[in-house]
N, C-alpha and C positions, 0 to 999 in steps of 0.2 A: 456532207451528211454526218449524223452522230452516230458513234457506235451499236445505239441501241434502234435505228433506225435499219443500220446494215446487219443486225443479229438476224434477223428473220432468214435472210437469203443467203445466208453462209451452207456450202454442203450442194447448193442447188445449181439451175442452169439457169442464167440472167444475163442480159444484155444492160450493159454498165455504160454512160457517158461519163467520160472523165474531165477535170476541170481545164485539160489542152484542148478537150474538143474530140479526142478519139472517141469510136464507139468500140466496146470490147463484147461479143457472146460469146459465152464461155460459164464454165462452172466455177463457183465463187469459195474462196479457201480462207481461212485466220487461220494467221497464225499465233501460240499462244504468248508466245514472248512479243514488249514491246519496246519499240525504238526511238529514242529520243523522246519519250513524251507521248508515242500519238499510237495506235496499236496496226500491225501491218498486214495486208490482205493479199493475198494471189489469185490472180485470174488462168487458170489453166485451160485451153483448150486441146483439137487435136492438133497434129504434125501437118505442117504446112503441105512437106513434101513425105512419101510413103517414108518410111523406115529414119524419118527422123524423129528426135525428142517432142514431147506435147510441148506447145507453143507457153511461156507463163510470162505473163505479165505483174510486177509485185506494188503496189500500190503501197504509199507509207501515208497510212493516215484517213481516214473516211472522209476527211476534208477535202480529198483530190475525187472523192466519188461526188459526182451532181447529181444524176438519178439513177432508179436501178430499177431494171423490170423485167417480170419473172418471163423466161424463156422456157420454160419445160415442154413448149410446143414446138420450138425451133431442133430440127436435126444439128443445126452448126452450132450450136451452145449444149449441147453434152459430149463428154467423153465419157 
């Protein structure tokens, strides 16, 4: 996907296929610096197990995102 494709859902709760095939839900993060060429996104959600860190997934690149769909109705895509 293009940048301006994944602008809409940055800040939100979305369930993300990514280009290995994982499904990520989770809240969708940019970052403003980017790497290599390609600008880099974080998938955060909650702590797997109580009292650990939220889980983050960092994506490099909107080319590794395949599709994206708004989850704001899913409990397990927001923290």
């Amino acid at each position: 996907m293009t940048d301006q494709e994944i602008q809409p859902y940055v800040g939100k709760p979305v369930r993300v296929t990514l280009a290995d095939g994982r499904i990520i839900a989770a809240v969708l993060r940019s970052s403003e610096d980017h790497g290599h060429g390609h600008r880099h996104y974080a998938i955060a959600s909650d702590p797997i197990r109580e009292g650990e860190p939220p889980v983050r997934e960092v994506v490099h690149g909107g080319d590794q995102i395949v599709t994206i769909e708004d989850a704001s109705g899913d409990a397990a895509a927001t923290l």
